[in-house]
N, C-alpha and C positions, 0 to 999 in steps of 0.2 A: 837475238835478232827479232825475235817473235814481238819484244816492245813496240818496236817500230812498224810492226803490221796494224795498219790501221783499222784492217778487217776485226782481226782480234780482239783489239782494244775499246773497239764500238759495243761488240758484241756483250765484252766481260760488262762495260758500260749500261746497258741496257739491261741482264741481265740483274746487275746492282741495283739501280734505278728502278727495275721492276717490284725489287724485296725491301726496297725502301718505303717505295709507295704503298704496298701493302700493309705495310707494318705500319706506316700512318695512318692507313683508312681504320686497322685492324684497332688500333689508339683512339683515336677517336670514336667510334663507335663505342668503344670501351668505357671512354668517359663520359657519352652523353646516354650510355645506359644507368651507369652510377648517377650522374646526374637527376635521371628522370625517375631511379628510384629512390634517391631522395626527396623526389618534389614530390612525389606518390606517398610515399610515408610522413611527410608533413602535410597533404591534402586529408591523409586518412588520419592524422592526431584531429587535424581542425574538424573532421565532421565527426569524431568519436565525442572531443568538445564539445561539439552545436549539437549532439543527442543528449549526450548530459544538463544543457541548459535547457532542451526541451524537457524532458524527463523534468526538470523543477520547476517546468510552468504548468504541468500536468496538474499541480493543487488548484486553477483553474480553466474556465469553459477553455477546449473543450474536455472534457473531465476523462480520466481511465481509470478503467482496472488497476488497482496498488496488487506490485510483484510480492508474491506471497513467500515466505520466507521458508517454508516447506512445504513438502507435496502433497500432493491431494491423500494419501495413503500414511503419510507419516504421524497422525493423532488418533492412528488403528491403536487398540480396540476401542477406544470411546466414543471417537466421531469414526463413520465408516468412509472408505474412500471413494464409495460413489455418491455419497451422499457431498460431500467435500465436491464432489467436481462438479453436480449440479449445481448443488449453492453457488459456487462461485461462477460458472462460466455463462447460466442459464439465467437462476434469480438477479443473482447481481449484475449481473450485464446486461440484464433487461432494465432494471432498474437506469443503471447508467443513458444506454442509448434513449431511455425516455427524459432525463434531465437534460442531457444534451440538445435534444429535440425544441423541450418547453425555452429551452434558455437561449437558442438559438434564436428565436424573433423575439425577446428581451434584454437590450443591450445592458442597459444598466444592473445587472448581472452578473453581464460575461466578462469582468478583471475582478470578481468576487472568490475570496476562499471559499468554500460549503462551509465550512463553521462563519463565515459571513453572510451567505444567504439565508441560513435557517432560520435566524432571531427577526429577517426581514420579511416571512413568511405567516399569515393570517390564517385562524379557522374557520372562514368562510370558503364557501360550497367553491368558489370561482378559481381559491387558491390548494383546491384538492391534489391535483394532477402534480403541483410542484411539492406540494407537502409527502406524497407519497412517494416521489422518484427521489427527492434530495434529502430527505432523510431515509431513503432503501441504501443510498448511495453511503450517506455519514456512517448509519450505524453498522453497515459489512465491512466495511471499511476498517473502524472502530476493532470490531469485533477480530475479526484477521488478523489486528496488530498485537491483541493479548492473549494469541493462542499460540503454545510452543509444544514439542514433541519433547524436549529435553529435559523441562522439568530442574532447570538451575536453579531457579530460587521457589523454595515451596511454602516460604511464608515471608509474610510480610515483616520490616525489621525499623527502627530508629523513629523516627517522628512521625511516619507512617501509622507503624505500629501503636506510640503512645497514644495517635489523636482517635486510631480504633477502639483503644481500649479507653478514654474519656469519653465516646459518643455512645458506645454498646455495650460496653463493662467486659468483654473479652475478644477473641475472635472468631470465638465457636458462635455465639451469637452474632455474630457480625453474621455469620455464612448462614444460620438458622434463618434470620430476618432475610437477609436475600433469596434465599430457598423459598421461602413462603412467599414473597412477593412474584417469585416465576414460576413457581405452584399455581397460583388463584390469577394471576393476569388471566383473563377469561378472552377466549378466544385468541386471536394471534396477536402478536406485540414482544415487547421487551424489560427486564429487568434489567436495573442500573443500581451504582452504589456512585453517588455525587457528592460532590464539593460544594455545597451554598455558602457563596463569598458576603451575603448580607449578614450570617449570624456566625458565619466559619465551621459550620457542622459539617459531619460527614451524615449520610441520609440513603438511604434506600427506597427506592421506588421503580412502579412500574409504567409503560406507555404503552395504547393500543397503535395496532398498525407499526407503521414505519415513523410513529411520532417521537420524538427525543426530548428532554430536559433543556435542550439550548431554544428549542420555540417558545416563545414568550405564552404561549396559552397553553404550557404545559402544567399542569397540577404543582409539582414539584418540580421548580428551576434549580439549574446551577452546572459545573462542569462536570461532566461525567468521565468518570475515574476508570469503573468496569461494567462490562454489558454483557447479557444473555438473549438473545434469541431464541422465541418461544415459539416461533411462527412453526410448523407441523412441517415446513419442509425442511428443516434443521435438525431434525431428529428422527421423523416418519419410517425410512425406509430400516432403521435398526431397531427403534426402540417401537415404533407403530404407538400404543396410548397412553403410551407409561413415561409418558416429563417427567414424572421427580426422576425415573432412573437417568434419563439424559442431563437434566440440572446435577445428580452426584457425581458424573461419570466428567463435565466441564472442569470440574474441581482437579481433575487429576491433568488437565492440559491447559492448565490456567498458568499466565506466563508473570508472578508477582513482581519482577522485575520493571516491567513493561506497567502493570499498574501502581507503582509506587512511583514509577515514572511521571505516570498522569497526575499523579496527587503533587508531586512535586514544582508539576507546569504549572495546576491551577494553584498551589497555593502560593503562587509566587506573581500572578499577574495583578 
């Protein structure tokens, strides 16, 4: 009899209707949260994406700091770890925001690599400021990239090797000539071991300042393979006036992988 109570039958009715609609609202909400964390996770691929493309237009203006592949303390004992975070965060960053600055009201410039600015760069007085900041910038840069804590590869090997031992008769002289050249660089600058692609030699030499081998009014042109920094703030706070012990102590966090690498680039361009 109770069927036929209309009162009842409203009641159970509404009572339904109520747990239905809930459980739609409760659905839906459901899906347009799914929804929106999908749209959120494909929002955050595309701007992990659009950081990655930035990140590769960083080779130029406006230029950065390159991510150092270990830490300021990881090429203890040789390089010390404070000496590692001023070099890198103080020198070279000063260096940088000063290239950035010069190159900022110089357009034709600013869609340049730095190994395409350098060779465009004169030794005259007027192109001091850019010679000093875009080659600070090239050779830390350089320099960061052949230094390793690991110690993989500890000597040079294959055509590398051979063209070492046809330019200096072994590889102990290879590192003797080098040594000597960032012994006697007088004052602050840099030793290099290059690639000159006019005669195909491998060659050693030094540069004052922040001057490099790829500027056309460098003593000795060509592509440089490996670099030393001599400059007193690279070595000061450990070794204070003793460069040859900081040039022996390079040797043992020198990354040969990395410069057989180089030699491989330049002798293939």
């Amino acid at each position: 009899m109770s069927v036929n109570n209309p009162t009842k039958f409203d009641r159970r009715n509404i009572i339904k209707s109520g747990f239905l609609l809930s459980l739609g609202t409760f659905l839906i909400s459901k899906s347009q949260s799914i929804a929106g964390n999908s749209l959120n996770n494909s929002l955050n691929n595309n701007i992990s994406d659009d950081n990655s493309q930035i990140a590769a237009t960083s080779l130029i203006y406006p230029f950065t700091l390159p991510k150092l592949e270990y830490g300021f303390a990881a090429l203890e004992p040789n390089i010390d770890k404070m000496t590692m975070e001023i070099h890198y965060t103080k020198h070279h960053q000063g260096y940088l925001n000063n290239l950035n600055k010069i190159i900022e009201s110089n357009v034709s410039l600013q869609n340049l690599k730095i190994e395409e600015v350098l060779p465009k760069i004169t030794n005259e007085k007027s192109d001091n400021g850019l010679k000093n900041n875009a080659g600070g910038h090239f050779n830390h840069t350089f320099f960061w990239n052949i230094l390793t804590p690991k110690q993989s590869s500890k000597e040079p090997k294959g055509d590398f090797l051979t063209h070492i031992i046809r330019d200096f008769g072994s590889l102990d002289r290879l590192k003797v000539s080098f040594d000597e050249a960032a012994k006697t660089r007088f004052g602050s600058g840099w030793a290099w071991l290059v690639y000159d692609d006019n005669d195909r030699k491998l060659k050693v030499t030094s540069t004052p300042n922040q001057d490099n081998p790829l500027m056309n009014f460098s003593e000795v042109k060509g592509e440089p393979i490996m670099g030393i920094d001599v400059w007193e703030h690279a070595y000061y706070l450990k070794y204070q006036n003793k460069r040859a012990d900081y040039i022996t102590a390079f040797w043992n966090v020198l990354d040969w992988s990395k410069v057989e690498n180089n030699y491989n680039k330049a002798t293939l361009k």
